[in-house]
N, C-alpha and C positions, 0 to 999 in steps of 0.2 A: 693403479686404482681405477675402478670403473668409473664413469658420469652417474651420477645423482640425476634424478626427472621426478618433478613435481607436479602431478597433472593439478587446475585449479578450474573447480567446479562453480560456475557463474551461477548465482538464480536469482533473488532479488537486489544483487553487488552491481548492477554493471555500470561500474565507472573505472576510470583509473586512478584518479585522485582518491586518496583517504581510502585506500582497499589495502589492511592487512594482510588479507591472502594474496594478494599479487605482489607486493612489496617482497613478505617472508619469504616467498615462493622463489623468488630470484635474490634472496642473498644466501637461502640456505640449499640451494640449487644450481645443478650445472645449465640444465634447464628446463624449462617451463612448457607445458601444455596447458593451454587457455579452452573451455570446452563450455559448450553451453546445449540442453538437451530442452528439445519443446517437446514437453510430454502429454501425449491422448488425454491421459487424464483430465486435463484442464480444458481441454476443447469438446468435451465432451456434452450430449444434452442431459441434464435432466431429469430425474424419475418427476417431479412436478413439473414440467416443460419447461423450455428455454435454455438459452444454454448456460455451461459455469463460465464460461467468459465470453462477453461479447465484446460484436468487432469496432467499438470503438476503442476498448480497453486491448484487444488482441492489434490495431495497426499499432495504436503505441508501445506495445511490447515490442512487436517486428520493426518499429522505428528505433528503437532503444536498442538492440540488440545487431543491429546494421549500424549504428556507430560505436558501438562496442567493438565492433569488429574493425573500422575505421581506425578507431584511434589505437588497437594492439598494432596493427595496422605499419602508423606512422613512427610506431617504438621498433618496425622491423621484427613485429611478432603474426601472429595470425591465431582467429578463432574459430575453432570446431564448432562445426553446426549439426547436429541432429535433430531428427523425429523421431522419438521413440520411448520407452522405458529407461530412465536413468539407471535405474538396477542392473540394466542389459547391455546400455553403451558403455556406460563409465568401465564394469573390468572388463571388458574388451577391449577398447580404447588404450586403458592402463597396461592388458599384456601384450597390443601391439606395439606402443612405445615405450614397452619396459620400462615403467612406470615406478617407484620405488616407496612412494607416499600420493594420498587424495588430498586435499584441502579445501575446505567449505565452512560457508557460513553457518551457522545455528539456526534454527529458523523456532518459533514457539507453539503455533497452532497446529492440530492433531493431526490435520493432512498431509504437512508439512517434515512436520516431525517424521513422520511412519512413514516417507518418500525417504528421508533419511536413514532413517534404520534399514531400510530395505536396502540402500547402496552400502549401506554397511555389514551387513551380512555376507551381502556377497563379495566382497570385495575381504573378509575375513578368511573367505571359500579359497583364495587365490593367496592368500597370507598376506594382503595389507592392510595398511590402518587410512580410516580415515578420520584426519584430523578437524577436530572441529573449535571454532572462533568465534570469536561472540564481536557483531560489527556494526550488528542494527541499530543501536541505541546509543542516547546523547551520551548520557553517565557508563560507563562500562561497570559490569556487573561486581565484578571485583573492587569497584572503589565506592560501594554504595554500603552509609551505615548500619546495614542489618542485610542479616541472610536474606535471601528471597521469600520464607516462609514469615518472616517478619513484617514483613516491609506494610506498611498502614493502608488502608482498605481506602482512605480519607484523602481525594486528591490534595487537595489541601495541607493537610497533614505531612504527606508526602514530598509537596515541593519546597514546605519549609526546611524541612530535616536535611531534604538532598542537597541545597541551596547553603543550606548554612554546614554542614558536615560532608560535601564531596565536593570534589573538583571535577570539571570535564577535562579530560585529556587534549591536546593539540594534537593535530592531525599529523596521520605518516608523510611521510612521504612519498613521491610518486614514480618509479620506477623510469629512468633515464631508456634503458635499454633492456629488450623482454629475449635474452638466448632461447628459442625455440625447435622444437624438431626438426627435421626435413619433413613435411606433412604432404603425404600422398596424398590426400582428399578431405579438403577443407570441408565440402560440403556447401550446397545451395541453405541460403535460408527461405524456410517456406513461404509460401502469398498466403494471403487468408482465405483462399480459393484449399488452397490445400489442406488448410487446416478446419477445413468446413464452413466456412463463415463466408458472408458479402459485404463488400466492400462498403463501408458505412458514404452515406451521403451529408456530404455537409451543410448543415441548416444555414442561411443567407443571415439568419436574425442572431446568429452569435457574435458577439464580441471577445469572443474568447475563444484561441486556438492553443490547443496542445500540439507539440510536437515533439515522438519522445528521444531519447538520448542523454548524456552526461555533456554532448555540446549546448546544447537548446535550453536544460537546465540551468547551468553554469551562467549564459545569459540572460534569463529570465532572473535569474539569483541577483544578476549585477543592475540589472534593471531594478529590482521591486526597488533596491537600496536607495540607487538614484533618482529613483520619484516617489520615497515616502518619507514622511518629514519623521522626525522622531520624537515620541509622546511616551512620557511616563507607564501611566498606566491603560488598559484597554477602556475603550469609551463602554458609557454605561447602555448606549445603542443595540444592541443585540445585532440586529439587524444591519446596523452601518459599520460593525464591528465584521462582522460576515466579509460584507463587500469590500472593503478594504483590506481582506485578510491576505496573505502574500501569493495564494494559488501556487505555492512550491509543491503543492501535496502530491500531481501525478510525478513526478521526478524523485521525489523523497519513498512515493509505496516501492519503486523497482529499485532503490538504490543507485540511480543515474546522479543524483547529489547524496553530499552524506551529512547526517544531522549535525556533525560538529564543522563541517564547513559553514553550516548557515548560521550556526551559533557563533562562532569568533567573527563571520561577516558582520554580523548583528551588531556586536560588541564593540567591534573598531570603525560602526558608522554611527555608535553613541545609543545604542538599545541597551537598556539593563534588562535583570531578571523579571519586571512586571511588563514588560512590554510585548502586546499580543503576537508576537512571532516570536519570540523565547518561551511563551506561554504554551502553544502550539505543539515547539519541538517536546516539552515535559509531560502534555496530554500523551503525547504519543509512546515517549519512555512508559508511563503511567499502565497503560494499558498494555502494551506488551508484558510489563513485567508482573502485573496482574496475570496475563495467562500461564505468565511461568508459575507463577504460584497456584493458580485454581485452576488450571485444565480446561476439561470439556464443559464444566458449569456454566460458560458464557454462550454456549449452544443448546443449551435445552430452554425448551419454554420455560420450564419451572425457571430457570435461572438461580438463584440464591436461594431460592421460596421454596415452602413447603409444599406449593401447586402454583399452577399457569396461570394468568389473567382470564378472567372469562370471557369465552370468545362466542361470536354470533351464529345462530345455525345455519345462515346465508355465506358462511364464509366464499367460496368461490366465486361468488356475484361479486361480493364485495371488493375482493381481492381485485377481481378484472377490473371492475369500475374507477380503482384509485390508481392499477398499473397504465390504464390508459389516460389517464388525467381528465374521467368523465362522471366526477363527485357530485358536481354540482357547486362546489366552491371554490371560489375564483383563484384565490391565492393558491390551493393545493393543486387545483387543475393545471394552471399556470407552470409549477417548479416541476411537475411530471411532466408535461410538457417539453420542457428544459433539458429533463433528465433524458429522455428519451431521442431527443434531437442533438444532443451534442453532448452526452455521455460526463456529465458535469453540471453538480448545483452547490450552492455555498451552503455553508454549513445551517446558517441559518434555517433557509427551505429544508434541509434534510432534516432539521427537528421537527420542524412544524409538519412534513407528509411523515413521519415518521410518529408522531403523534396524533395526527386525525388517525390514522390506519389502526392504532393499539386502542386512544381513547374512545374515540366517537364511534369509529366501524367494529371495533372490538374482534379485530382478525388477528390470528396469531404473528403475534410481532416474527417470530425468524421466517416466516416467509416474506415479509419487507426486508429483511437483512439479507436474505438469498438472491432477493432481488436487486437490490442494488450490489452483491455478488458478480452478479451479470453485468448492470449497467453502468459504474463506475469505472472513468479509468486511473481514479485513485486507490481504487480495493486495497485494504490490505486486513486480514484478518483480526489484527486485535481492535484495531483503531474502531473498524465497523458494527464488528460484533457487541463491543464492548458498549460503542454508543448506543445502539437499539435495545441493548439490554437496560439500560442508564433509563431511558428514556419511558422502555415499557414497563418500568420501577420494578424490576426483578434482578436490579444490579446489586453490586458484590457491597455495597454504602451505601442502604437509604436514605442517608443526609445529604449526600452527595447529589442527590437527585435533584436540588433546589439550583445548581448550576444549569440543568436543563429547562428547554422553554416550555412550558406548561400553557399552551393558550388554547383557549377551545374554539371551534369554528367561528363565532358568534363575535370573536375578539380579531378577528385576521381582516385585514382588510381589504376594500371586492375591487377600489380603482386603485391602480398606478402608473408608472411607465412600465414598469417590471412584468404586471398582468396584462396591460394593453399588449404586451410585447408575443406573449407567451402563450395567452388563453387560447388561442386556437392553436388545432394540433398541425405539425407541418405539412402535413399533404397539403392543409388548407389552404396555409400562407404563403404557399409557395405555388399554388395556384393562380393567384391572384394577379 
């Protein structure tokens, strides 16, 4: 009887912990091909300028993805690295190492999907299947009380139902030992040289460093635990609610931790379900499973509506003026500022520039969501979109809307440490 080979296609998984496709893959496998593709598409600029990912968000990709390879690594596996079209490696890949099955995560939004379809096709071209897993989310889709068409518009709504009528699964397990090919050519992983992009400069006025990977996660995870006390409910602070929020979020957008690790962390260091990092993990379920339900409606201006928000005929002026953080208001200048220097703002600031920009500047909200497309190295489609739409009240529950911060210029405050810190833009302060 021949060997069994299971190539497994990485994209926003890369960890080893709590990965059903790398577990499946080697118990139903003689063995395993570990592959991960940087595809142009995503490095690409722009038809509105800038690019779809910048290099703050692309070195933590390339740092995520070098300890991916690290830890198959230290299991005595090794990961494939290309540049290219996934449609184009993956069956070639599969019919050099006669390959026999694909397996990959699910992904929800339309770019992602249709990357999907597209390795599926071809790979149909060649008679295989690729199997697809559902790994993103806390609740797995199948243990949730209503179809996906169902499922309540009403965050709210929805986490009572989920809460009292599912369970979250416990985690897989982690693969002892990864049986792998003999691999001719592992492959360099790119610089961000290569990938088009310069090397980001680190702002001196950050207190906050990402570093990506499922190691750095995994400590940052053990860390929040051990220095946050445990409180019922979330404080009614908005804003102090932000800054103490756990900053798991670039490690959870790539899948370098997985949402039911930091839930049972949570739970065996005394958080229940009201506690803002439980809360957190179910916005994020919420929204994902929202786009499975609505589609592309979280990408058009209209959004849910009959039309767009009315936007200003200065758009482009305006647009520049709050992407450089040069409004004229201290707090928005401030968190743009921020964002722009070290590629991370709390959620807080992201409502508040996220809301001068729709309310007060009246510019089409998905160019701020494009834009923090770029600047984030949290990105992840539903979570983003979904907010910017929430916020520019053309979300999928206008009741829901009242959970968003609603404050107009006029209400933001001009001193803090936070503003003192940030108002000036970096060239400045690092002048000095």
């Amino acid at each position: 009887m021949s060997e069994r080979t299971i190539l497994v296609w990485f994209r926003n998984d890369l960890r080893i912990h709590d990965n059903e496709i790398l577990l499946e893959a080697t118990r139903k496998a003689d063995k395993v091909l570990p592959v991960y593709c940087f595809d142009p598409f995503y490095f690409k600029n722009k038809d509105c300028g800038g690019a779809k990912t910048g290099n703050f968000r692309a070195r933590f990709l390339l740092e995520s993805v070098t300890d991916l390879r690290n830890n198959l690594r230290a299991l005595r596996s090794e990961l494939i690295v290309r540049v290219g079209d996934p449609a184009e490696i993956i069956p070639q890949l599969a019919q050099q190492y006669q390959v026999n099955e694909v397996y990959h995560h699910r992904e929800v939004a339309f770019e992602e999907t249709g990357i999907s379809e597209q390795v599926e096709a071809a790979l149909w071209k060649i008679k295989l299947n690729l199997k697809h897993f559902i790994g993103h989310t806390l609740y797995h889709k199948e243990d949730l009380p209503f179809p996906i068409k169902d499922i309540p518009d009403s965050f709210a709504l929805f986490k009572k139902k989920v809460e009292r009528d599912s369970a979250v699964r416990q985690e897989t397990g982690s693969p002892e030992h990864i049986n792998t090919p003999e691999i001719t050519e592992a492959g360099e992983i790119p610089t961000l040289t290569d990938l088009g992009l310069a090397e980001p400069i680190d702002d001196r006025r950050a207190t906050l460093h990402f570093t990506g990977g499922e190691s750095t996660g995994l400590i940052a995870l053990e860390k929040f635990f051990a220095n946050t006390p445990v409180s019922g409910k979330a404080q009614r602070n908005l804003q102090t609610q932000a800054e103490n929020s756990s900053k798991l979020s670039p490690w959870l957008a790539l899948g370098c931790l997985s949402l039911r690790r930091v839930y049972w962390e949570a739970l065996k260091h005394g958080h229940n379900h009201n506690s803002p990092v439980v809360t957190e993990l179910l916005w994020r379920d919420y929204f994902r499973f929202m786009f499975k339900k609505h589609g592309q409606k979280f990408f058009k201006p209209e959004g849910f509506k009959a039309e767009a928000p009315e936007t200003a005929p200065n758009q482009d002026e305006l647009f520049e003026h709050w992407k450089q953080g040069n409004t004229g208001v201290p707090y928005v200048d401030a968190a743009m500022h921020q964002l722009n220097a070290t590629g991370y703002i709390d959620n807080y600031s992201r409502q508040i520039v996220a809301g001068y920009l729709v309310r007060e500047l009246k510019v089409d909200w998905t160019r701020g969501a494009t834009y923090f497309e770029e600047k984030l190295i949290d990105y992840s489609p539903a979570s983003t979109w979904g907010n910017w739409a929430f916020v520019a009240g053309v979300g999928n529950d206008p009741k829901e809307n009242r959970s968003f911060i609603n404050k107009s210029a006029a209400d933001l405050e001009s001193r803090s440490p936070f503003i003192d810190t940030w108002l000036t833009s970096g060239e400045t302060a690092l002048s000095h």
